[in-house]
N, C-alpha and C positions, 0 to 999 in steps of 0.2 A: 491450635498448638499441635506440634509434631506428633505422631500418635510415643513416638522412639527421642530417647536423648540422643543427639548427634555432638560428640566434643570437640569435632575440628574446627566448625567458625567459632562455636562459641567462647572456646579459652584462649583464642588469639584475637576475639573480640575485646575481652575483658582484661589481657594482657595487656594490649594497648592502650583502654580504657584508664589503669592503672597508671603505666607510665607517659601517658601525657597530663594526665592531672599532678601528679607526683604527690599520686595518697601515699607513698609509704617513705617521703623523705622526712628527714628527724632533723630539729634542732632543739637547742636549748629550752627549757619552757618550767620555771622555777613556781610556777601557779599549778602544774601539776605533780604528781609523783611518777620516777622515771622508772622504765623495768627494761634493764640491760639485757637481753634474749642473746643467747649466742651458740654455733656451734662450732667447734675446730673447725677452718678453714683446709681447703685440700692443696694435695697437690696436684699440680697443673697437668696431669698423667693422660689428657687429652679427651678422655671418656669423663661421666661420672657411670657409677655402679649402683649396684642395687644397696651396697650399705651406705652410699650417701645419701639412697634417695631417701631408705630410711632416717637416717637420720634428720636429717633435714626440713621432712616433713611431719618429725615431731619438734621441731624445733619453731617450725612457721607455724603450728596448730597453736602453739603457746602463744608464739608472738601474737597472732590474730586475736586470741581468746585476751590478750591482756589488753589489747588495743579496745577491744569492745567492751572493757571492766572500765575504760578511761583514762589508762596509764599513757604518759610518752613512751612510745617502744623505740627504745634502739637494736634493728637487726640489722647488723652489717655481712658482707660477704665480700674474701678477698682471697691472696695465693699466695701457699707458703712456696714462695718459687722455685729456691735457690737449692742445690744440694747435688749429689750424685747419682741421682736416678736421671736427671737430665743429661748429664755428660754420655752415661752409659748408654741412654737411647737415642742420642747424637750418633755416638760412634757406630750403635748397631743401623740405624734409619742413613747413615752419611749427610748430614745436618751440623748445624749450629746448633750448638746447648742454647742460644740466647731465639733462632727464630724457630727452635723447636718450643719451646716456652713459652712464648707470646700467641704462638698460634693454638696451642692447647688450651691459652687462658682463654683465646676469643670462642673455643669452639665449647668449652664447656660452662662460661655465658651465657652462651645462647641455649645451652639445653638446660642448665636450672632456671633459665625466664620462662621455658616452656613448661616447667614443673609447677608455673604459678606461683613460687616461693615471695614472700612479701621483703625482700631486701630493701633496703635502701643504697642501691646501685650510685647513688653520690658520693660515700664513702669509701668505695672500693679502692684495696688496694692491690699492689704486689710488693714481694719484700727484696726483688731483684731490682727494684727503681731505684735509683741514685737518690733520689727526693725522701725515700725510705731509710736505706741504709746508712745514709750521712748522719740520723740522728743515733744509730747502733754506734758510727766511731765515733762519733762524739762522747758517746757513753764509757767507751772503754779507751777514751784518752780521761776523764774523768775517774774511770777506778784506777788508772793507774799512776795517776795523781795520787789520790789516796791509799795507792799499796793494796788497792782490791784485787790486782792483776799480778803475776810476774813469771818471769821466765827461767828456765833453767832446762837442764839436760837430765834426761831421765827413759829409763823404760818403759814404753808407750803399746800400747794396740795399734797391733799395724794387722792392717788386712791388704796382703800384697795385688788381689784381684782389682781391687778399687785405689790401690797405690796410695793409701791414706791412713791416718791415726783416726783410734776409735774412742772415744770418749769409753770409763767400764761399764756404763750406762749403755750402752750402744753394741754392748757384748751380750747377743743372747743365745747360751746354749754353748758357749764359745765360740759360736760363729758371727762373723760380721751380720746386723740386723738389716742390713740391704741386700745382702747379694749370699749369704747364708756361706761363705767358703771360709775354710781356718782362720783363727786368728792367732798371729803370732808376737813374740815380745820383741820392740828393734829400740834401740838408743839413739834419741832424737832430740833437739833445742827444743821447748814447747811455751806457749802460752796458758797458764793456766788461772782459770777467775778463782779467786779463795769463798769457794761454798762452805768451806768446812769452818769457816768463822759463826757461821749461821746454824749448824746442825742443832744445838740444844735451842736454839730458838722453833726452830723449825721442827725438829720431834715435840716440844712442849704444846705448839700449837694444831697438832693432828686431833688434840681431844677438842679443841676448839673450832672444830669443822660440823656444827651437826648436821647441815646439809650435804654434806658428801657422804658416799655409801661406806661403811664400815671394810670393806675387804679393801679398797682404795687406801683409806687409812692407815688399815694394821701394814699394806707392801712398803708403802713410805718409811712408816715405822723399822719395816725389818731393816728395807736399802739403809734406812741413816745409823741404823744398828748401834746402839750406845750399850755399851757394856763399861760396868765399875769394877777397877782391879788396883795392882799396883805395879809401877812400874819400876824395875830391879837393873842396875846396872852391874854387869859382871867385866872386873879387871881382864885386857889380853894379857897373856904372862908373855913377856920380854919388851913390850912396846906400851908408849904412849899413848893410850887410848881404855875404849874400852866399847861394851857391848850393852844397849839398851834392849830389854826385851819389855812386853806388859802383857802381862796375867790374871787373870781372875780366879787363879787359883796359888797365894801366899802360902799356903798352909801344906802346900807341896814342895817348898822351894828347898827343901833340905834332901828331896829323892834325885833332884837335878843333877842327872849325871854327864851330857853330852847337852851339846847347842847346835842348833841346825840355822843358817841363813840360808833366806830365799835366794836362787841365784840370781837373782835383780840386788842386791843387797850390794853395797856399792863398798862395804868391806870386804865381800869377796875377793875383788880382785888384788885388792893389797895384802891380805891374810896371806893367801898364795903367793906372789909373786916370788921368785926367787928359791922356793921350795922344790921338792922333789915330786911334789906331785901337784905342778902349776899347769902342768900340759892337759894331766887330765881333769883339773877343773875346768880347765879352759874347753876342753870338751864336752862337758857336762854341763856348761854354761851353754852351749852353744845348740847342744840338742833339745836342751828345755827352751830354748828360743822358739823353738818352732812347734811345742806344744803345746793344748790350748791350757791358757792359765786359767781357774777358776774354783771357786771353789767346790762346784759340783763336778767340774772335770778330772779333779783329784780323786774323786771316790773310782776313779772309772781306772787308773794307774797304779802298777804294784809302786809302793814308795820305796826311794831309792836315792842316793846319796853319794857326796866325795867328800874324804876327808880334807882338809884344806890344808892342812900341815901347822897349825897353829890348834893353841890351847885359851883357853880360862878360865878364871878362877871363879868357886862359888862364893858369895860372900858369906853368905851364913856357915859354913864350916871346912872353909879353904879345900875343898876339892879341887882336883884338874881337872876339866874337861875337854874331851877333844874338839872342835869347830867340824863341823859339814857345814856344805851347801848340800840341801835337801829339795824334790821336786815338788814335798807335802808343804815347805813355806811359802807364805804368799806377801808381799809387799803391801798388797793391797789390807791388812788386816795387821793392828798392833804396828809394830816398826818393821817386823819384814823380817826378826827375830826368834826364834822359840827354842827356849828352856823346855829341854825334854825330860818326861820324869814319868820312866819306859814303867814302872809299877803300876801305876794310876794314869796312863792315858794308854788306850788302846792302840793307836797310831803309831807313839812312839816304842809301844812294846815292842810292835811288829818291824819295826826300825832296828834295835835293840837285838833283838833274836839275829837276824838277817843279817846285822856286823857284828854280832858278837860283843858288844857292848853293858857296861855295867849297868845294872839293876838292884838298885835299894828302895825296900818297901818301908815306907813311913808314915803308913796310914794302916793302924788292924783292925778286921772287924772287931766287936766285941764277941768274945769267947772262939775267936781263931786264931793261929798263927799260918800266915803267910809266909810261904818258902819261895823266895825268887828262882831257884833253882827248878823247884817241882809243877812253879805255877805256869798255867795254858793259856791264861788268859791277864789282862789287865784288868787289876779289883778297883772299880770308880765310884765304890759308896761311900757310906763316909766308918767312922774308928774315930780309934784313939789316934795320936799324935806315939810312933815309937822312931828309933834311930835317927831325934829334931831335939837332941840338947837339953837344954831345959825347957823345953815345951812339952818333955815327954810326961804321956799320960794325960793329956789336955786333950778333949774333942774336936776335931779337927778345924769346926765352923768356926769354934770360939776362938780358935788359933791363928785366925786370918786375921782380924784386928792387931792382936799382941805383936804377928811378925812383923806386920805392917809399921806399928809405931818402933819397933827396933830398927829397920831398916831404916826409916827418915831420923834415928836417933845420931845413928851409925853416918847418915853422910851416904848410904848406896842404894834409897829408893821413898820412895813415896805416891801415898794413895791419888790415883789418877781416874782420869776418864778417857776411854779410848771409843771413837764411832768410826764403823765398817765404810761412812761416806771416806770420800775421796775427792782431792780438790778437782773440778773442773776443768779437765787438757780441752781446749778450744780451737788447735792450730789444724787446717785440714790442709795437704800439701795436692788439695785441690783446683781448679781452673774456678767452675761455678758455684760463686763464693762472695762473702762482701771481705774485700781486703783487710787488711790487718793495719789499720793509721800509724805504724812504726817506721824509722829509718835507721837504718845502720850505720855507723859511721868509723874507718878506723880511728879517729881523733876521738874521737867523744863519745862513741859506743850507741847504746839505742838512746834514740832520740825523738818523741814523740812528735807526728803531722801537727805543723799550727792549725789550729783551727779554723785559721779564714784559709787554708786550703785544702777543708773537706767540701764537698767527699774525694777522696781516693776514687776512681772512681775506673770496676773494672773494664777491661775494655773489649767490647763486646762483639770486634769483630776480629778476635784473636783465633788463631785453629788450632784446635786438638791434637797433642804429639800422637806417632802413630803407634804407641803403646801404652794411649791412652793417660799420661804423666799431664800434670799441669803446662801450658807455655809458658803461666808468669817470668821462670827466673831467667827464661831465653828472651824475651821482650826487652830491648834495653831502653826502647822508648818510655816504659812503664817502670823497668826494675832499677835505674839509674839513674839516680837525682841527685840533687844538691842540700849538701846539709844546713839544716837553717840555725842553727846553731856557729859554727865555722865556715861556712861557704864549700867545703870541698866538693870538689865538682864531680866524683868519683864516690858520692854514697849510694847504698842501694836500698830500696825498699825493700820490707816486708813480702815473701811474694807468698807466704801461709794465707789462707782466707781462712775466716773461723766456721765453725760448728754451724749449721742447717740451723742447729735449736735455738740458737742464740736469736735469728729472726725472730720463731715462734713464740721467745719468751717475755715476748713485751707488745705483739701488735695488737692486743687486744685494746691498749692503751691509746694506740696512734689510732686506732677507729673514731676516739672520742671527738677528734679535731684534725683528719688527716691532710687538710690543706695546710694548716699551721708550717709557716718559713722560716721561723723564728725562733722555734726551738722545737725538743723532742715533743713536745702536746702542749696546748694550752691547761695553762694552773686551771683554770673554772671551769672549762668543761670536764676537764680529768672527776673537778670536785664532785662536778654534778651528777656523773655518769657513773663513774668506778664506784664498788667494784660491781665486776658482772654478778647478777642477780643468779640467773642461770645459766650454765654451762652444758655443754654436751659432745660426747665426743667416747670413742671406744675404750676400754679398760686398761687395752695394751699402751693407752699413754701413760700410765697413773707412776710410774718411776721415771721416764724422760721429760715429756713436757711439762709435766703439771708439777713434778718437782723444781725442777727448771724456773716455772715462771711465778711460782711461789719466792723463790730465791730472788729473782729480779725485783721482784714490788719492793723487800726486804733490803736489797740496794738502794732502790730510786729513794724508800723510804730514809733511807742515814744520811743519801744526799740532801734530804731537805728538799727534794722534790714533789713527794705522795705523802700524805697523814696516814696514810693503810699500810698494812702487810700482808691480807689474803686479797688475793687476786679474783677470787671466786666462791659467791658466798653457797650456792648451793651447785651440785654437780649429780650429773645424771648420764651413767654409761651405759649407753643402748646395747644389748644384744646383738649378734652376728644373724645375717641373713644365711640359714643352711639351705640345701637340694641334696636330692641323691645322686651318685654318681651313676653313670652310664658306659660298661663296657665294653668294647667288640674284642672277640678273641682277635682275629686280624688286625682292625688299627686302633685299638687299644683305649684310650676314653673320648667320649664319645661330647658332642654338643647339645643339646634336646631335641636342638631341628634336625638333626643326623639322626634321630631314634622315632620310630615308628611304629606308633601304637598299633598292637595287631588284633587286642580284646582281652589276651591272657598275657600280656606281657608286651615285647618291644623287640624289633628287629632292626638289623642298621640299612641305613639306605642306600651307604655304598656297597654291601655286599651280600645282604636278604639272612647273615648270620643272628641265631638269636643274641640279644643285646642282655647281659648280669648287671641287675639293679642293684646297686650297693649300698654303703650307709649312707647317712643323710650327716651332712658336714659344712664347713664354711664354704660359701662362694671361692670359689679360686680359678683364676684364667688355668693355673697347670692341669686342674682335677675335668678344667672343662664344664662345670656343674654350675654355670650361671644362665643369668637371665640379662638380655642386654635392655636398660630402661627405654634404648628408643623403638624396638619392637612392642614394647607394652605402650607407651607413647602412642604409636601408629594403630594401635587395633583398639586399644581404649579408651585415651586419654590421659592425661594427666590424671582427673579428679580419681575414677577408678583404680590406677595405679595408686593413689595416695591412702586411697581407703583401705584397701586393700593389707598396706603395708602398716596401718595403724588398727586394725579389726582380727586380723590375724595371732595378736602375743601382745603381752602388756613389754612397752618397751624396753625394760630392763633384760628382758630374756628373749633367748632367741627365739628370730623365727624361719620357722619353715614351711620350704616356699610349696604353692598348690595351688596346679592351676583350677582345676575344681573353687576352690575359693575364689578366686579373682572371678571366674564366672558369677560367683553368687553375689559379689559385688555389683556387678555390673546388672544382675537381674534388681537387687536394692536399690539401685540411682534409677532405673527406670518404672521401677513401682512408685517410688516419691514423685517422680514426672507425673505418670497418670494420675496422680493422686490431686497434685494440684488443679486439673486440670478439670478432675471430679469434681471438686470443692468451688471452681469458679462455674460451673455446670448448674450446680445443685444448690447449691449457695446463693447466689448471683452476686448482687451489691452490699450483702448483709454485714453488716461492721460487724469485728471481732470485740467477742465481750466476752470481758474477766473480771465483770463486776463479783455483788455477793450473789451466793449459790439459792438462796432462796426465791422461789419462786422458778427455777429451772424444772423440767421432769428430772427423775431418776437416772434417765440416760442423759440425758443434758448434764448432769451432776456426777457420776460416774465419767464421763468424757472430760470433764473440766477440772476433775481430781487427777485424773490419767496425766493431762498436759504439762499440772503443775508437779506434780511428783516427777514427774521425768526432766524438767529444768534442773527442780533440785539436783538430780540424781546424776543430769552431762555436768552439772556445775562442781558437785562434791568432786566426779570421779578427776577432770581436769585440774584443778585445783588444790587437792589432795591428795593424789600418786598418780597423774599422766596416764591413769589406766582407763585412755581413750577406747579399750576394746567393748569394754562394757557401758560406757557411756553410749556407743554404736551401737549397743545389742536395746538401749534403752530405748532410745531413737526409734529402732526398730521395732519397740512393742506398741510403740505411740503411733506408727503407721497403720500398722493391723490393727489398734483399735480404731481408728478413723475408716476404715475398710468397712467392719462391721460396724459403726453407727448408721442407723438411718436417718438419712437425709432428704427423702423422700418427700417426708409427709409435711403439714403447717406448723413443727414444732419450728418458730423464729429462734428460742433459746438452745436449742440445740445448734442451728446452722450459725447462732454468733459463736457458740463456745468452736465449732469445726473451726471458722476460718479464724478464730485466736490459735486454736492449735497447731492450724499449718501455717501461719502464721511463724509459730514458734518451732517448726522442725527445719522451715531453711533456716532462722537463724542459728539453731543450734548446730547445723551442719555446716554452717558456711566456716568455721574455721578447719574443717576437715578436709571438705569439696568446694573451696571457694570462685569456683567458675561456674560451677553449675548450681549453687547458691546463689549468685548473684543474675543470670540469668531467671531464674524463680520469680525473687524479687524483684526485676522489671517487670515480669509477666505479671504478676499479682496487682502490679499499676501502682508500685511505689518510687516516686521521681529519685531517690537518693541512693549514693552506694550501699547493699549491706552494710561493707565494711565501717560504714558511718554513723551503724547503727549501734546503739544501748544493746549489751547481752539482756537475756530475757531475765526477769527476776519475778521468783518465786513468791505465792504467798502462805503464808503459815496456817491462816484461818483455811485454805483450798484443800491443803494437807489431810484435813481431818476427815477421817470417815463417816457414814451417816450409822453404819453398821459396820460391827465385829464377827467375824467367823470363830465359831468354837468348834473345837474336837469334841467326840463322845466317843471314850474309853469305857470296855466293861473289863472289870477284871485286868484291866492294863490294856487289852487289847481295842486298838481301833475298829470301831464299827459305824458308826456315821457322824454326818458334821452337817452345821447351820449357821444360817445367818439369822442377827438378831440387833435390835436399836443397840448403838454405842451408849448410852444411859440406864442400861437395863442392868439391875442391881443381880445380886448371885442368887437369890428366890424365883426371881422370872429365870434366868437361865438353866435353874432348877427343874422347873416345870416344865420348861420347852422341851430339854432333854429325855425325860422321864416319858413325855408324850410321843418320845419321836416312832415311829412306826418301826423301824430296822429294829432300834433299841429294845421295846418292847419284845420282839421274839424272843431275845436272848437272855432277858429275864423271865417269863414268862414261868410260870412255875416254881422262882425260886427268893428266895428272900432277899432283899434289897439290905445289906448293912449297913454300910454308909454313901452319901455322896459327897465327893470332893471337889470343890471347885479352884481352879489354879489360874489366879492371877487373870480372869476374863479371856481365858485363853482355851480351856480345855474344862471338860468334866470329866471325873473317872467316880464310875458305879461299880459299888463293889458287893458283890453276890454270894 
């Protein structure tokens, strides 16, 4: 045997080995129990990175581990294809979005086969295939049958850089979450799926997640934001109509002295029109257009306002109020609305002050009087109820019911519920996209694709306008059809393609059965398979996709498709792969291979300047501070790279990257080598024995306790929080004890317990290192795959010690410790202590009070 582990024949040995047997293809199999393994799917960005590799290979350490429990594993791997990051690296590379994609899917193929990852590459999919997206239109010619879907005109996220609407999900920080540049308000037709039917479904069941992490939880919680109030309609004075607002503060409704509408608010424009100051709303409409809306980008804006030239009425004690559109209301929140009530809300005090606007205080503390005149600030505690009618004198909390049932007495409000979610806009006026199965017609209006001519099907060998715009609506071969309703020969398609998400939000499904021609999955394998057992993927999805495809199951479910509504029973968000950054004062950051260790630091290579070590941060191409996985690939391996990135941080947290560690890795895989190679040395033919301990020596018995506490111990930590680090460090201590046993001499029970224990360290390695695991295992002269093998199982009766270590305290203080028989009652441990030779010094001369014995654990002599 090599004296060195070599990885380059060996894991394209075992590579291959794998997929011409096709150990890891899955089907159906109702005789055993299935365990769904899965990680978010990437996009096709042509590399994969070090947080996929991360990921990924804790995602196969499970798969393997459950494979080897005896479960059917389903692992699939596919590509979220479709979206805008394709388009934009078209235009920048001068490419096809569609043979930029396909080539990216082959090439980073090929580099997770080389990761050894256990997929089952039968199922794979992509979500840009016509055989894919045909069952997404079909789906949403189906919600829209049932009014899950609809359209209308409205104020949308548009990020002009990407020439597209943003889902508010899709707004992070107010900037487009692809390309990070402003995002602005523009008035557009849109497609939008009704989430917001689902919200109290969907907040209810967040407590009914206990496999997902609690932070994951509470964000969904906050995005679907359900708050109880009521909702008050205020009369316009001279017109037909009137003004919805909703509140969670009734018991203020009497301090309401001005109204502010969002300028999205689609009374704006009628309030104004015709007014004397229609111009300049209309300017003020026009500048908050290109602000970013949000609600934390508000704190960042002095608030500011136009008056609209129209009034309303309060209804609780017939005040006037003036109307603004205000840049502090948001559409997104309540109706787009808000009852200002400048005494008790800070916001609109500052409003209030700034135009000069009325202020009535109708909450006092107790033993204050509040002067609107004299006060600096808005008082938001609570009081009595003063200047509110006959409420007056009433605590303000208890006043919130009373107002409430007057107002639905009254005909002008009632207790509601209002959630910060927001329907789902889907329409992306993008190129790489699955089309939208609509047709336009002027006789008939929209008109949903029959369904025996899906898919829509985009076409893939269209070009990119040169500023980047969709070509759908110029394409008349694509955007110009025939109405199938009235025949007119002059209708035109849909040329909107939906949301990226909308793929994501349901392939976990089409995995089940991705050949299925016949419909969107087959009904029994959905049964069999769904839902995913475990999920994995980064925390930054937990408001887009995993909301998302939450929502979906909850659909497929109404349709009488799925018996389920969580999509995913446990979830697991791995930590960011961090590095430190590397600067050069000349060209500025730096790549690692550009920085050159000098002994105290680092110089650069292009210009011998010293190189400023920065913090230690996420992977990022901009910062430069990565590691490319086929470099680690070429010098180590795969398996080293795997271990490395599973021995380093328990997976939920991050880690940071060192190459010092990956060296220590790599010294680890080649100690296990010699080790085996010790054991068939010193060993020879001796069968591995794990019979009972009696009749072994002391080190035979010691050794055989080692092996089997350390199964336990990879088995607890895999099994029960992924903290594969320490399972490795365990593994670890079972080699250096096989180091130091002797195997030298005619003990036979010693050399069967050795070769049971290495025996048991590839297997417990192989779902970590499984190349060089399985390598082992031929060597060791076993005809079958690891992979085919039973995980090790522990025995209880091996567990036990033959002896207990005690402490000896005097006085509190630690002074020596023994071993002693584990049936040794508290008298003999008495006497051993009391005999011990350290001990004796320190009593020596002085009276012995008492001695305490704790739990077989420790003795304290007290002096």
């Amino acid at each position: 045997m090599e004296e060195r582990y070599s990885p380059e024949a060996v894991e394209v040995k075992w590579q291959q080995y794998w997929e011409s047997h096709g150990i890891f293809s899955t089907s159906e199999d109702t005789s055993k129990e299935k365990y769904y393994l899965l990680e978010m799917f990437p996009y096709p960005s042509g590399k994969i990175h070090m947080g996929h590799v991360r990921n990924y290979t804790i995602g196969d350490v499970v798969a393997r581990y459950k494979r080897m429990k005896g479960y059917n594993v389903l692992h699939p791997m596919g590509w979220d294809a479709f979206g805008m990051p394709a388009e934009n690296a078209a235009i920048d590379n001068n490419t096809h979005p569609a043979a930029w994609t396909y080539d990216n899917m082959a090439a980073m193929r090929k580099q997770l086969k080389k990761m050894g990852f256990s997929y089952d590459w039968n199922r794979e999919i992509a979500t840009c295939r016509p055989e894919y997206y045909r069952w997404e239109q079909w789906l949403f010619l189906q919600m829209l049958e049932k009014e899950m879907v609809y359209r209308k005109e409205s104020y949308v996220n548009w990020c002009e850089h990407c020439q597209t609407v943003l889902a508010n999900e899709q707004v992070e920080a107010d900037l487009c979450w692809r390309c990070s540049q402003p995002v602005q308000q523009k008035k557009l037709w849109q497609w939008f799926f009704k989430i917001t039917d689902y919200a109290e479904d969907l907040l209810l069941h967040c407590d009914k997640l206990p496999g997902w992490p609690g932070k994951v939880t509470l964000m969904q919680k906050n995005w679907i934001g359900k708050s109880v109030g009521s909702e008050v309609s205020f009369d316009i004075e001279g017109m037909d109509g009137e003004i919805k607002v909703f509140t969670t503060r009734p018991d203020t409704l009497f301090g309401s002295t001005f109204m502010c509408l969002a300028p999205e608010h689609p009374l704006v424009e009628s309030l104004s029109r015709g007014t004397e100051q229609a111009d300049a709303v209309k300017a003020f409409v026009e500048k908050i257009s290109r602000q970013e809306r949000s609600t934390d980008a508000l704190e960042k804006y002095e608030k500011e306002g136009v008056f609209t030239g129209a009034w309303c009425i309060n209804p609780t004690n017939g005040r006037r109020m003036p109307v603004f559109t205000a840049n502090f209301a948001l559409m997104g929140y309540g109706t787009g609305a808000v009852m200002s009530v400048p005494a008790h809300d800070q916001r609109d005090f500052d409003f209030a002050r700034k135009y000069d606007l009325d202020i009535v205080v109708v909450i006092q503390p107790e033993g204050e009087t509040l002067d609107p005149a004299t006060m600096e600030e808005a008082y938001t505690g609570e009081g009595l109820l003063v200047n509110s009618g006959e409420y007056n004198g009433m605590k303000n909390r208890d006043a919130m019911a009373e107002i409430t049932t007057w107002l639905e007495k009254e005909g002008r409000g009632k207790q509601t519920v209002s959630f910060r979610l927001r329907d789902w806009g889907i329409s992306r006026q993008r190129y790489w996209g699955t089309p939208i199965p609509v047709i336009h017609c002027d006789t008939c209006g929209v008109v949903p694709v029959p369904e025996s001519q899906l898919p829509v099907t985009l076409p893939e060998d269209a070009d990119l306008l040169e500023n980047g715009g969709s070509p759908l609506p110029t394409l008349d071969f694509f955007a110009r059809t025939t109405c199938p309703v009235c025949g007119r020969q002059d209708a035109r398609r849909d040329t909107d393609t939906m949301d990226t998400f909308v793929e994501s939000s349901w392939y976990f499904v089409r995995y089940c059965s991705p050949r299925c021609e016949t419909a969107m999955f087959d009904a029994d394998a959905v049964k069999y398979w769904m839902p995913v057992d475990q999920y994995i993927g980064g925390v930054e999805h937990a408001i887009l996709h995993l909301l998302y495809s939450r929502y979906f199951m909850r659909v497929l479910n109404t349709l009488g498709l799925i018996d389920f509504k969580e999509p995913f029973t446990h979830l697991l968000t791995q930590g960011m792969v961090c590095k430190e950054t590397l600067t050069c004062p000349e060209h500025g950051y730096l790549f690692p291979e550009e920085a050159l260790p000098t002994g105290e630091g680092f110089k650069c290579v292009k210009c011998d300047n010293t190189v400023e070590v920065g913090r230690v941060i996420k992977m990022s191409k901009s910062k430069k501070n990565v590691i490319d996985p086929n470099i680690l690939l070429e010098k180590y391996g795969a398996d080293i790279t795997r271990l490395f990135c599973l021995f380093a941080a328990p997976p939920e947290r991050d880690l940071e990257w060192n190459d010092d560690g990956v060296e220590g890795c790599h010294r680890f895989i080649n100690r296990v080598w010699r080790l085996v190679d010790l054991c068939r040395e010193k060993c020879g033919d001796t069968p591995a024995y794990d019979g009972p301990m009696e009749g072994l020596s002391e080190d035979a018995k010691n050794l055989h306790r080692k092996g089997h506490q350390t199964i336990k111990k990879v088995t607890d930590d895999i099994e029960d929080s992924f903290h594969f680090n320490t399972a490795i460090s365990a593994v670890m201590e079972l080699v250096n004890a096989m180091y130091s046993a002797n195997l030298n001499g005619d003990d036979e029970g010693m050399k069967g317990v050795a070769a049971f224990c290495m025996e048991n360290i590839v297997l417990l390695l192989s779902p970590i290192v499984p190349h060089f695991a399985e390598e082992l295992w031929e060597r060791m002269g076993h005809d079958a795959s690891v992979v085919d093998h039973t995980w090790p199982q522990y025995r209880e009766d091996a567990l036990v010690s033959d002896e207990m270590l005690i402490v000896i305290q005097v006085n509190g203080k630690l002074r020596s410790k023994f071993n002693i028989r584990a049936d040794a009652d508290d008298d003999a441990i008495k006497a051993v202590a009391l005999a011990d030779e350290i001990v004796m010094k320190h009593v020596a001369d002085k009276t012995i009070r008492k001695v305490i014995v704790v739990k077989k654990k420790l003795v304290n002599i007290v002096v």
